[in-house]
Structure formats: C-alpha cells, structure tokens
Backbone as CSV, one residue per row, in Angstrom:
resi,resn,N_x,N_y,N_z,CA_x,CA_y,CA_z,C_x,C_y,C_z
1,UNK,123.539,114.433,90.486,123.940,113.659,91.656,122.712,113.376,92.522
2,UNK,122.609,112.059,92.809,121.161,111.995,93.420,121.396,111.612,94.988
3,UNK,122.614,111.573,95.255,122.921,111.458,96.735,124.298,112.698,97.361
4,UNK,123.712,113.596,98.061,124.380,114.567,98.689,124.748,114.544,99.930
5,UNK,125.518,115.191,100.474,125.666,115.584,101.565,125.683,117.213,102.184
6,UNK,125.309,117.099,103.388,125.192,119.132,103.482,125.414,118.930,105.156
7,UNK,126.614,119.539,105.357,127.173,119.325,106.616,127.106,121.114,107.627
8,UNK,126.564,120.646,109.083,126.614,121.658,109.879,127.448,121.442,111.303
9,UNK,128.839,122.075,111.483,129.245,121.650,112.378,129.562,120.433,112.404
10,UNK,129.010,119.510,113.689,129.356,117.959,113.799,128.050,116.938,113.063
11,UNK,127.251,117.737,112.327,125.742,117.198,112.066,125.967,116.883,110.552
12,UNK,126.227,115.557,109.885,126.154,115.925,108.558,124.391,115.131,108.146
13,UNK,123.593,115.982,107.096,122.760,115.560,106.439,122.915,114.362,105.631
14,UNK,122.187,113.455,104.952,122.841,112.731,103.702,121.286,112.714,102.911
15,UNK,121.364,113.718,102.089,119.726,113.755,101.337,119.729,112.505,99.937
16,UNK,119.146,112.079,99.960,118.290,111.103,98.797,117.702,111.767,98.044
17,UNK,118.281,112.489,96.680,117.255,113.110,96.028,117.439,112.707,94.586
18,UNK,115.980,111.851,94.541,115.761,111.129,93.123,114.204,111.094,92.951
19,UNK,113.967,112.800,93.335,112.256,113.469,93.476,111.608,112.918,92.571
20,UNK,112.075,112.550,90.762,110.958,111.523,90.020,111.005,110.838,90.321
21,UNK,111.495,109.700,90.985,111.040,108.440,91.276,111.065,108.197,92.805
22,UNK,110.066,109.304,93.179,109.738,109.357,94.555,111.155,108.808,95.822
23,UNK,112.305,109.046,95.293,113.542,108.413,96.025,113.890,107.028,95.990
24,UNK,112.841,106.510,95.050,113.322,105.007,95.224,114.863,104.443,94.896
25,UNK,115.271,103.692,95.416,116.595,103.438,95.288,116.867,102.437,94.169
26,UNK,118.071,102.968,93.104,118.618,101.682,91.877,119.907,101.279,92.772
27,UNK,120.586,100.547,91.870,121.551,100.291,92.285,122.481,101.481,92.554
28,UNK,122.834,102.114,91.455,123.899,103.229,91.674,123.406,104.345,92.811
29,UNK,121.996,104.788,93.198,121.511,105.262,94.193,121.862,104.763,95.688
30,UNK,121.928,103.085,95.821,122.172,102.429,96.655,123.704,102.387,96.874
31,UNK,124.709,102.453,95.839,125.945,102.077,96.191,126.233,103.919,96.780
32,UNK,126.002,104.900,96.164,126.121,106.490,96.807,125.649,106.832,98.030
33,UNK,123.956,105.760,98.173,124.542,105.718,99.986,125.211,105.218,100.905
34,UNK,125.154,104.153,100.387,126.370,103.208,101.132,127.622,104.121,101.228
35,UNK,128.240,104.888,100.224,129.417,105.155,99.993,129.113,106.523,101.568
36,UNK,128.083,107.125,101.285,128.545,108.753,101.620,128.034,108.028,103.710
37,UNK,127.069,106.866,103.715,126.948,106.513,105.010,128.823,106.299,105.846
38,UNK,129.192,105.159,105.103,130.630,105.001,105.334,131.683,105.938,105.247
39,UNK,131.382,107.255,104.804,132.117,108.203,104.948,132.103,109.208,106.042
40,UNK,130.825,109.099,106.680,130.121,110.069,107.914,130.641,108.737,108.314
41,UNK,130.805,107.630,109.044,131.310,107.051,109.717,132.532,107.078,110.388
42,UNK,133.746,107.072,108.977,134.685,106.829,109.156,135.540,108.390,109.447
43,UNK,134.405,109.583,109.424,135.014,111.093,109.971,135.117,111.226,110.750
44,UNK,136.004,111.623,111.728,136.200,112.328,112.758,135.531,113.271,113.515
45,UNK,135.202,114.169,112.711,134.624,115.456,112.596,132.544,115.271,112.829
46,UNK,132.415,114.050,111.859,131.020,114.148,111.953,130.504,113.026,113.354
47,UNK,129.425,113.207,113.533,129.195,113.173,115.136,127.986,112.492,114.771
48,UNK,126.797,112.969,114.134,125.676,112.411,114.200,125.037,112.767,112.978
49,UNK,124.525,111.767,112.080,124.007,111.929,110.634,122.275,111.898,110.846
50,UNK,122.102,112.663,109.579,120.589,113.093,109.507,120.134,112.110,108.058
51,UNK,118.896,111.259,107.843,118.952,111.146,106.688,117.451,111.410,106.130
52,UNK,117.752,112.192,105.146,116.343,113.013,104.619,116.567,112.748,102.985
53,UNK,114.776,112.632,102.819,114.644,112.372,100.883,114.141,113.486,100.836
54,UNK,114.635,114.188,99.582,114.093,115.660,99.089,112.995,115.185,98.320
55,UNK,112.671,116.253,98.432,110.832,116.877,97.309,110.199,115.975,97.921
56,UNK,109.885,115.928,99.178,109.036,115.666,100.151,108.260,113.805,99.832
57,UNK,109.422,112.777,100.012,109.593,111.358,99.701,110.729,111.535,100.705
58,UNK,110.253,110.238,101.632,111.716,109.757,102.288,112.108,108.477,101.224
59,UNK,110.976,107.750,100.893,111.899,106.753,100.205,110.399,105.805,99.745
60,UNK,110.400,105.156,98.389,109.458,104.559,97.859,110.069,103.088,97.915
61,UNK,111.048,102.485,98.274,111.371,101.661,98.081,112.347,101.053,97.282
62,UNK,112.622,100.190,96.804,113.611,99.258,95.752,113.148,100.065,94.258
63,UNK,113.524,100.089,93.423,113.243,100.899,91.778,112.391,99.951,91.332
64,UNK,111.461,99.511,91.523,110.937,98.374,90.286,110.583,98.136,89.246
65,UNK,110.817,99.242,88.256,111.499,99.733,87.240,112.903,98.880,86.937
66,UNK,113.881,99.000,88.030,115.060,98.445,87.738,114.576,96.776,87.873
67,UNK,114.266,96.961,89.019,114.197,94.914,89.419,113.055,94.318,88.246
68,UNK,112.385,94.915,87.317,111.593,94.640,86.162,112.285,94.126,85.164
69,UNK,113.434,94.781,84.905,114.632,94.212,83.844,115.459,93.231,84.053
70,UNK,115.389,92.644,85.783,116.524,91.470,86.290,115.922,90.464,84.861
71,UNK,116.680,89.143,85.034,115.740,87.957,84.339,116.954,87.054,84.821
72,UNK,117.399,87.103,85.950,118.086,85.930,86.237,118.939,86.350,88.283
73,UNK,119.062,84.875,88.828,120.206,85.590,90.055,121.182,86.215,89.923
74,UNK,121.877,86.851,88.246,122.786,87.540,88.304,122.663,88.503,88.686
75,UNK,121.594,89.407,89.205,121.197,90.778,89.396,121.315,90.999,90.731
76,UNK,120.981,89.742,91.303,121.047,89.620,92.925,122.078,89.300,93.329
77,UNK,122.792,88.065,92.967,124.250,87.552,93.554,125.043,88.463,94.351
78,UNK,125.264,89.548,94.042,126.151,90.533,94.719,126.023,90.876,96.325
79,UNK,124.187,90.362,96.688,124.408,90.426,97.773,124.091,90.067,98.594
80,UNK,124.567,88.542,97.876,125.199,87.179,99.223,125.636,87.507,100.194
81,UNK,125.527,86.864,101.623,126.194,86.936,102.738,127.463,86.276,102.563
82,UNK,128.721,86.209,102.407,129.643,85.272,102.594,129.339,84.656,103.866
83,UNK,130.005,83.518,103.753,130.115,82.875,104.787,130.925,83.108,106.094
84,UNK,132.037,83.949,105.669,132.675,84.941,106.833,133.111,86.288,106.424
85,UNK,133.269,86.874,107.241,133.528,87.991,106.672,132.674,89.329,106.896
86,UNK,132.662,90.622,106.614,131.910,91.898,106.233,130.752,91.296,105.574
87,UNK,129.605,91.863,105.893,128.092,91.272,104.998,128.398,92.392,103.743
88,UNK,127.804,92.258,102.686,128.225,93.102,101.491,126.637,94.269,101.347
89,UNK,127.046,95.059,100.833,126.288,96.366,101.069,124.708,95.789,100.411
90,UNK,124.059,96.061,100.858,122.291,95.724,100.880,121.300,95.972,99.520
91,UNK,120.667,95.412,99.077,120.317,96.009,97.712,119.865,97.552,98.130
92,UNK,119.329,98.268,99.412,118.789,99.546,99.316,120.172,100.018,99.659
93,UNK,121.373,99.949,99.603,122.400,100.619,100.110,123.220,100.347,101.634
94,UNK,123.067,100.848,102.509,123.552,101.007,104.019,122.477,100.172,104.704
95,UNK,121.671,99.443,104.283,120.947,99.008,105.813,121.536,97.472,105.868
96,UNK,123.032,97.059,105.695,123.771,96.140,106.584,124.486,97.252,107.484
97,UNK,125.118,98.174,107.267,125.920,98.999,107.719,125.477,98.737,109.372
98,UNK,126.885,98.400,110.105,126.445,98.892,111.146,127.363,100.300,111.843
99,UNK,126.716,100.922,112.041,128.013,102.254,112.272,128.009,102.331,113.615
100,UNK,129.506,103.041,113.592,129.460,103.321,115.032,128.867,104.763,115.760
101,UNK,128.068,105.252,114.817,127.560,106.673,115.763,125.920,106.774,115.126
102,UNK,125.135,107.719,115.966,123.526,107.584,115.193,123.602,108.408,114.399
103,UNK,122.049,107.504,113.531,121.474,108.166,112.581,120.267,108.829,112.653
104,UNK,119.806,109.748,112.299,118.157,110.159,112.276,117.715,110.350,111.363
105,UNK,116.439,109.182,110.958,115.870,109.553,109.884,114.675,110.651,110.026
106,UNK,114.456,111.620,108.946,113.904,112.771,108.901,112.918,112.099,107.300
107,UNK,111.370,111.764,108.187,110.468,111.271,106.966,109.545,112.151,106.540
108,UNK,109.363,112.230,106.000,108.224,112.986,105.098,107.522,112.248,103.806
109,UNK,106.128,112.282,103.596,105.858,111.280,102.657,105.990,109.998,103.075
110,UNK,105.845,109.304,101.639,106.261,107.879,101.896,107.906,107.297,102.423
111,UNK,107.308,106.377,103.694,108.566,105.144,103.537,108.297,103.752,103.617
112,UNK,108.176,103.352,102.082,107.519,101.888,102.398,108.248,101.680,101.475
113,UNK,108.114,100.019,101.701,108.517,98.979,101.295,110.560,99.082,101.702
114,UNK,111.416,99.164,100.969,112.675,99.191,100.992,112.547,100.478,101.805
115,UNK,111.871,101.199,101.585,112.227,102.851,102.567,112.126,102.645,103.617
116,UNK,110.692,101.726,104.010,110.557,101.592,105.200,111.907,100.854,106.195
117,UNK,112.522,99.938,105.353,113.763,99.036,106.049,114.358,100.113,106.088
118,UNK,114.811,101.328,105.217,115.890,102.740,105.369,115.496,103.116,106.532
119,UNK,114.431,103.381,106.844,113.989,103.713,108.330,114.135,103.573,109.608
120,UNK,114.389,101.870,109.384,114.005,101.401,110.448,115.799,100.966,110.811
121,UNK,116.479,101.399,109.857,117.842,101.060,109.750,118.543,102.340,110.621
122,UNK,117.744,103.430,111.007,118.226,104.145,111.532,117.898,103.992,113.206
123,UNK,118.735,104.867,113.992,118.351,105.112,115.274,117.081,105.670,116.017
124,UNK,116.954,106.600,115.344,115.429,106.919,115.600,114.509,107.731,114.246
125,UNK,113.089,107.926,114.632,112.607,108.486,113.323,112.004,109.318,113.781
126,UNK,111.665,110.447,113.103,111.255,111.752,113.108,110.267,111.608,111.725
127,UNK,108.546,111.940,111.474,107.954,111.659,111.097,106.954,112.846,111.006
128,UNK,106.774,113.878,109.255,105.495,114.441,109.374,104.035,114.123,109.660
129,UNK,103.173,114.380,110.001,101.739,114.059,110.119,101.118,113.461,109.463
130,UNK,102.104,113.636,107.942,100.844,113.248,106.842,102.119,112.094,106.309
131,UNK,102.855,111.909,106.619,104.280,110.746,106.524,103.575,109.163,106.694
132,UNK,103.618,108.454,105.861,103.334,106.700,106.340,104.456,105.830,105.823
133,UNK,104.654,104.855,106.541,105.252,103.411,106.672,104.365,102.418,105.905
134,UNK,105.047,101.827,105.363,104.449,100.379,104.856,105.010,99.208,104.198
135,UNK,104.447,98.004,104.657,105.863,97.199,103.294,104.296,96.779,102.255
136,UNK,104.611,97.742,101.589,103.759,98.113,100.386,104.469,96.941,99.295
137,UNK,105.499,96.406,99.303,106.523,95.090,98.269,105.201,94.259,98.567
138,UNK,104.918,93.765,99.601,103.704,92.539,99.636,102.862,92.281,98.236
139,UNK,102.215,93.599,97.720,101.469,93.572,96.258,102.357,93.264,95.224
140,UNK,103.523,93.036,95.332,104.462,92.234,94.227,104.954,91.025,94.204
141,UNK,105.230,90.564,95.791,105.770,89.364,95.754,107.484,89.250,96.297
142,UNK,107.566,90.600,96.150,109.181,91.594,97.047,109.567,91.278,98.067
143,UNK,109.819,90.301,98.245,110.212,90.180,100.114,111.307,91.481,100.680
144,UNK,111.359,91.578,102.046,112.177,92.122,102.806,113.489,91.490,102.541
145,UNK,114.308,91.959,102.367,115.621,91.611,102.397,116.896,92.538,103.013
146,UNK,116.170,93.737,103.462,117.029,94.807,104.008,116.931,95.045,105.259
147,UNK,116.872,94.345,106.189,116.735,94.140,107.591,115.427,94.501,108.233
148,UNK,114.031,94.128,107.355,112.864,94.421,107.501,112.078,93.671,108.461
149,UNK,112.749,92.081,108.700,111.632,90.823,109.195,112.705,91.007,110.272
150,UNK,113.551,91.997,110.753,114.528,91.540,111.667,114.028,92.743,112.917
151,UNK,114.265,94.393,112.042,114.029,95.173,112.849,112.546,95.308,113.434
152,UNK,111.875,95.411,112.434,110.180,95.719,112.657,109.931,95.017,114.182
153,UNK,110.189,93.320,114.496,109.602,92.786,115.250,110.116,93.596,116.859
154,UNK,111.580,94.089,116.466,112.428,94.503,117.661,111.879,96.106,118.277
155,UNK,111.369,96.540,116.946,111.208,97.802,117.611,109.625,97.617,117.910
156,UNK,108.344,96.727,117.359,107.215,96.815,117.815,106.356,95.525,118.068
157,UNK,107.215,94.517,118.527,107.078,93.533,118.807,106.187,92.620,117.765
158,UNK,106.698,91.531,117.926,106.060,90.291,116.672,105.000,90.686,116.113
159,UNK,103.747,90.749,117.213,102.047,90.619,117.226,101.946,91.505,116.147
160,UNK,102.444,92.808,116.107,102.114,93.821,115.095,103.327,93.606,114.421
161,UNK,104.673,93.551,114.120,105.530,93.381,113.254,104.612,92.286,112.046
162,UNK,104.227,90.911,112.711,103.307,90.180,111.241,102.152,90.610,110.992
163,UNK,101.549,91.470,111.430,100.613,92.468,111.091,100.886,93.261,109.948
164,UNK,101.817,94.171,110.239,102.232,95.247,109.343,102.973,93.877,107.681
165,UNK,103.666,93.229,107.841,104.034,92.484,107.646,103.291,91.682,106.138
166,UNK,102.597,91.228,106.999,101.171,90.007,106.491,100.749,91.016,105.208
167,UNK,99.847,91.769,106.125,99.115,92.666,105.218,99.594,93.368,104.319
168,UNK,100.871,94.066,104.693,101.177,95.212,104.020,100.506,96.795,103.962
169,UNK,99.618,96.868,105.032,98.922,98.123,105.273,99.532,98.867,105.004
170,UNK,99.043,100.393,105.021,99.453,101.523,105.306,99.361,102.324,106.811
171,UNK,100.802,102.796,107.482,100.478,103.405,109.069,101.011,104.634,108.514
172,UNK,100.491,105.030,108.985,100.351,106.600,109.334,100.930,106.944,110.553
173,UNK,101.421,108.423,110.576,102.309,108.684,111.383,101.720,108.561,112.897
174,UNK,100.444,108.558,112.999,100.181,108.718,114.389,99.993,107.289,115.111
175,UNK,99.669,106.813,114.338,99.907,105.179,114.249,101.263,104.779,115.085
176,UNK,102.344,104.980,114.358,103.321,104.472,113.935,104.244,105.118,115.534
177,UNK,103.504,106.497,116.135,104.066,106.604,117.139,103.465,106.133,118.104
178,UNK,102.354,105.697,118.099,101.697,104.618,119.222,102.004,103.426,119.100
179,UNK,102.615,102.824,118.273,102.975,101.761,118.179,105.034,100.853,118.568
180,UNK,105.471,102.693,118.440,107.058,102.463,118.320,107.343,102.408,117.029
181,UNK,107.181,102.367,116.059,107.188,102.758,114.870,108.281,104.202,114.086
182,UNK,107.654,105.106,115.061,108.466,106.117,115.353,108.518,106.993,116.426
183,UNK,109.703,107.505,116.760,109.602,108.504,117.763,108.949,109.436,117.866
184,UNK,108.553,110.618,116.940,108.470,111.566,116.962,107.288,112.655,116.175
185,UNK,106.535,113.226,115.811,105.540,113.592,115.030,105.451,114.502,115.072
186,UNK,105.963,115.695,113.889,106.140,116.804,113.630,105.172,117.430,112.569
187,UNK,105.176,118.798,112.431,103.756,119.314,111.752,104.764,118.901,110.064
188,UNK,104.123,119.251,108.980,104.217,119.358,107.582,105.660,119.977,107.273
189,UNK,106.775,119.382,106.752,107.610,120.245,105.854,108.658,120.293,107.076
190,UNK,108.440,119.705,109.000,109.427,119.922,109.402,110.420,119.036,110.271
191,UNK,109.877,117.649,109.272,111.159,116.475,109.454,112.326,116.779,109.784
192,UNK,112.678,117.457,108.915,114.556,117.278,108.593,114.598,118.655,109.759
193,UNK,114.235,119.485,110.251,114.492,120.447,110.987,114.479,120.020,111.895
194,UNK,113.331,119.358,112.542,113.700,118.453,113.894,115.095,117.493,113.884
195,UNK,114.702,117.102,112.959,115.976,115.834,113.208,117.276,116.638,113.559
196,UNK,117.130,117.424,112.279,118.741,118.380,112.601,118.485,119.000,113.907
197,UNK,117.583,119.317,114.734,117.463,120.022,115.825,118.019,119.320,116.774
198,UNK,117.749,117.438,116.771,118.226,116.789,117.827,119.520,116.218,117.281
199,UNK,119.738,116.088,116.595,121.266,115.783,116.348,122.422,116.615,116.447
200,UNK,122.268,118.162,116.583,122.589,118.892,116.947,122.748,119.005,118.538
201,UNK,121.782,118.101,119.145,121.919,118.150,120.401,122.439,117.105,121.489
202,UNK,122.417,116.006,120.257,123.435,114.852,120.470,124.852,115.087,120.349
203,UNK,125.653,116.193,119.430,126.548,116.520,119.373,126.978,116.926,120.073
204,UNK,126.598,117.625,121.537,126.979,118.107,122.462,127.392,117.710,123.023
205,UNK,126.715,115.953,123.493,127.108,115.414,124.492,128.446,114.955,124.419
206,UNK,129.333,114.079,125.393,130.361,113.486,125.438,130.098,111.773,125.110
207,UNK,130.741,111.832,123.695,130.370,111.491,122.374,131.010,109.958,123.060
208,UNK,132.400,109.453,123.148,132.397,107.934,123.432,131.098,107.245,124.771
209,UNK,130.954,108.032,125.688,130.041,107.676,126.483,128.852,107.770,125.865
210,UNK,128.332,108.678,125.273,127.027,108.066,124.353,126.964,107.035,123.488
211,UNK,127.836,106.651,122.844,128.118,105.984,121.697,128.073,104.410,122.778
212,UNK,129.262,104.200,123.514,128.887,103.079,124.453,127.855,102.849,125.005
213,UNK,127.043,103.413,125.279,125.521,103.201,125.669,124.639,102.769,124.792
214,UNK,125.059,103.777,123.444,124.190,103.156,122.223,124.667,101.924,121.641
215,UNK,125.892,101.341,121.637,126.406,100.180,121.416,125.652,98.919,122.136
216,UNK,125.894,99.142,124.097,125.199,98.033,124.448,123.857,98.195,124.029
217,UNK,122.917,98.971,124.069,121.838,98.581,123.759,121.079,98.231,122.836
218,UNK,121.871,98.258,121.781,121.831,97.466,120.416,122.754,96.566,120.588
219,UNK,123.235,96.234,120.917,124.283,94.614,121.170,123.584,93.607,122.085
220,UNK,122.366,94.143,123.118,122.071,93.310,123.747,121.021,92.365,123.290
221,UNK,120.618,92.573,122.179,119.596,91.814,121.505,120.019,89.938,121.456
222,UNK,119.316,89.328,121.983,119.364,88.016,121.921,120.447,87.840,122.865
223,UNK,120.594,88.379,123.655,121.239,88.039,125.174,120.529,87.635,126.395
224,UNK,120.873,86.650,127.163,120.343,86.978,128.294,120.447,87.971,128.834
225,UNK,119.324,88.535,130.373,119.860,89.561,131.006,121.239,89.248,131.660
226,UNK,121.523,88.245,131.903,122.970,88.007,132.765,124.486,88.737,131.877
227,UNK,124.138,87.879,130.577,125.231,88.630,129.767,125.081,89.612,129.248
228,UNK,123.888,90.353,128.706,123.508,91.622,128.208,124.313,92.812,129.217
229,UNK,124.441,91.999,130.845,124.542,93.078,131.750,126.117,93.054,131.840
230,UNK,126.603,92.006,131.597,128.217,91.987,131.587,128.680,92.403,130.563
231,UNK,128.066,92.628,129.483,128.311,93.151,127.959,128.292,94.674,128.117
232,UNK,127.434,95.230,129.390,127.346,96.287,129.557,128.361,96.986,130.256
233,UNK,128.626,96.233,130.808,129.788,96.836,131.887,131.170,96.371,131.049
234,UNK,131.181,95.741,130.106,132.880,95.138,129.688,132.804,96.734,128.524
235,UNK,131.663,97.169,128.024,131.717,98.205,126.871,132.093,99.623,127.492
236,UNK,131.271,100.187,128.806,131.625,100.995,128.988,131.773,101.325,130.498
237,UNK,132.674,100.642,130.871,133.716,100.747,132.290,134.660,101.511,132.135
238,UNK,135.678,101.422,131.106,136.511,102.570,130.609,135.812,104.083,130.646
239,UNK,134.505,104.188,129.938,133.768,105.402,130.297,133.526,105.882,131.693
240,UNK,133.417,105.050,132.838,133.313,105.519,134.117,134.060,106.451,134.471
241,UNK,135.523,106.380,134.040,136.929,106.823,134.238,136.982,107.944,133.141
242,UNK,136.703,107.603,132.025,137.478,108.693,131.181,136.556,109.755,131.085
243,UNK,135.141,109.734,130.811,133.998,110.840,131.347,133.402,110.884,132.312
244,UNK,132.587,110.192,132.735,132.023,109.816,134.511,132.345,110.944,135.421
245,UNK,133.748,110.618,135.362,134.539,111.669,136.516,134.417,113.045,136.030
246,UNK,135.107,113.145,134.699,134.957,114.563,134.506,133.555,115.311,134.646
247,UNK,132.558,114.489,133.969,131.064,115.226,134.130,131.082,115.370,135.092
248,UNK,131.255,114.394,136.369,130.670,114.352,137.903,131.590,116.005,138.393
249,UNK,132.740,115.749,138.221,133.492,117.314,138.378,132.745,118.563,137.644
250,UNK,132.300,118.567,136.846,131.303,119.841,135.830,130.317,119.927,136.690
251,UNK,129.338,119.205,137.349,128.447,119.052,138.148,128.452,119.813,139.259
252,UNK,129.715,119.039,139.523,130.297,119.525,141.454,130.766,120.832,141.282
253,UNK,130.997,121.509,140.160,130.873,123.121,140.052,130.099,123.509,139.944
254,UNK,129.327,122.952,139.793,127.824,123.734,139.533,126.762,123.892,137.992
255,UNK,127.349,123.255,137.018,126.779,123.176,135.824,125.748,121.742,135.929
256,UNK,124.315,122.255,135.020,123.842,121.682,134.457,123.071,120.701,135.608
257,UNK,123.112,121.933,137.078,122.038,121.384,137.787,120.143,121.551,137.691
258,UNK,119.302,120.702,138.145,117.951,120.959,137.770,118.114,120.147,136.748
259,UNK,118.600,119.331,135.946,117.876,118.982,134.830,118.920,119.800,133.828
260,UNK,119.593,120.708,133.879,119.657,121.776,132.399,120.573,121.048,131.762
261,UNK,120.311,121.084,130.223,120.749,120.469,129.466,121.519,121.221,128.304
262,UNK,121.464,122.812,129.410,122.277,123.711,128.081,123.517,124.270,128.757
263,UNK,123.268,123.928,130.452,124.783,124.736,130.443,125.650,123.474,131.691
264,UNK,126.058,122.389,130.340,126.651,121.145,130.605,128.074,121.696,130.513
C-alpha cells in the first residue's frame, strides 16, 4: 500500500510512501490520495491533516516512467475540466481538492516539479534544512497542470513565481522561507513532528470559527477589497454568535489571559 493513513486524536497523517521512486506519483498513487484526502474531509472526527512522504522524499513529482508509456490524449483525457460541474481529480491526485479544513505539508527532501504543486496545494509548509522546491518538469517539457502557475504567483508574487517558473531552479529551504515559499524551517528528520506539533494545536481551537476565517481568506482572491470584505462578514457573522460570545465568556473568567494559548 503506498498511501496510508496514521491518525492521532483529531490529527490524521496521510503518508506517501513509494520510497523507490522517491514518492513520485502514478496514477493509482494519485487516485489513493485523492481517495484518503476526501476521506479526512468528509470525517467528523478529523480536524486537521498532516501530509508527509516517507524515506525522507516529500514528493519527486508526476512518475515519468509512467507519462513515458502515454502515446496519445487518451492518458490525459480523464482530466478535463467539464464545463460544469466538480473539476475531476488532478493527475498528482488532490491538488483540485478544495477541502474544507487545513492541511500541513511536512517536507523533507525533494518537492519538485508535481510535488512541488502537492505543496503548495496545502495550507502551510513545514520544511527540513536540507528540503528544496523546484519545478524541475521545465528539463522535460512537463508543464504545470496541478495548480502550479496559479498558486506559486499567490503565495510569492509574479516577479519570483516566473522566476522559479522560467528557470526551473532549485530553492532551498532557506530560500523558500524568505521568499513565502514556506513557513517554517526545521532541523533534519523533523518535518512531520512539527507539522503534527501544529496541527495538534489547531485542533484545539474552535474549529467552525477557524475554518471561516480560513475560508474567507482563500475565497478572497480576485476580489475587490469592497467585496472580499462583505464576503467576509456574509461567511462568518454566524461565528460572532455561535463562538465569539462563548470565547469572550471563557475570557471574562479568566482563561487564556496574557496571550496563553494553553489554558483556552
């Protein structure tokens, strides 16, 4: 089985482990994440997903191995946009998915080319020292097709999105957090521990009011500020009322003054 799951509490993992071929994704790799993403979605129970590639690979990209054997658009067809409707699952798996709760990717090694779109498909990234990004596809002729020419520019603006882009460099993790690239930069071997550390700590919070926050601010893309701000208030006004108050009452007893974030 090259796609698992390993659940703690409200935190489920979803590991990628296809260690010979550095995690790169085939098809059947791609449809097992799709499947196990949409399943941490549609739980109750799970709160905030972690996504980590074992034997120290977050992800090499598309198989090109597999895409070597296409010899026609029958290989691709499947994933047409209809013209209305659900977009159909992505050649790397989940990066149409849009879910309703976060993800954290936990990198280590490589994430380029298709990995890198796995990446960037998540909420935030958590990144070893010796971890790089790249759309390394450029030396083939591979375009982005997994929400690569869409996210890159959003999270590090154009100037360097056709940079990284153009070239196809290699960034490195320290790079990549000066740039927005990624959040976070952890020593060797302790990706997935951080990640699980903060997703664990996202679980705490009062979960529709986070989730509405994380909604508008990924919904506001290509809005004006006028409607971005009414988009904001039509999503989570109901939250004023249904948590707002109660926190503000937890407060007014006395929890989780100063800043503390442990005794909420």
């Amino acid at each position: 089985m090259t796609i698992r799951i390993e659940k703690s509490k409200h935190v489920w993992t979803v590991i990628n482990s296809r260690s010979e071929a550095r995690n790169a994704v085939n098809p059947q790799n791609a449809q097992a994440l799709y499947d196990a993403f949409r399943e941490f979605d549609q739980n109750k129970d799970a709160l905030v997903a972690v996504f980590w590639g074992e034997g120290g690979a977050f992800c090499a990209g598309w198989d090109l191995k597999h895409a070597a054997s296409l010899t026609g658009p029958e290989g691709i067809d499947q994933y047409n946009f209809p013209d209305e409707g659900e977009a159909p699952m992505g050649p790397m798996g989940p990066s149409r998915l849009d879910l309703s709760k976060p993800v954290i990717a936990a990198v280590a090694g490589p994430a380029v080319a298709g990995g890198m779109e796995l990446a960037m498909w998540a909420d935030v990234r958590v990144m070893e020292e010796s971890a790089y990004m790249g759309v390394y596809c450029r030396r083939w002729g591979v375009p982005l097709v997994d929400g690569g020419t869409v996210r890159l520019p959003r999270l590090v603006g154009e100037g360097r999105a056709l940079d990284l882009i153009l070239t196809g460099r290699r960034v490195d993790a320290e790079e990549a957090l000066r740039i927005g690239l990624c959040e976070y930069v952890v020593p060797e071997g302790q990706s997935r521990a951080k990640a699980e550390e903060i997703a664990h700590s996202l679980s705490r919070f009062p979960q529709s009011c986070m989730n509405a926050d994380r909604r508008s601010a990924i919904d506001q893309n290509g809005l004006s500020e006028w409607n971005a701000l009414r988009q904001e208030w039509r999503i989570s006004k109901d939250e004023v009322v249904k948590c707002g108050v109660s926190g503000a009452q937890r407060f007014a007893s006395g929890k989780g003054r100063g800043g503390d974030y442990e005794n909420i």
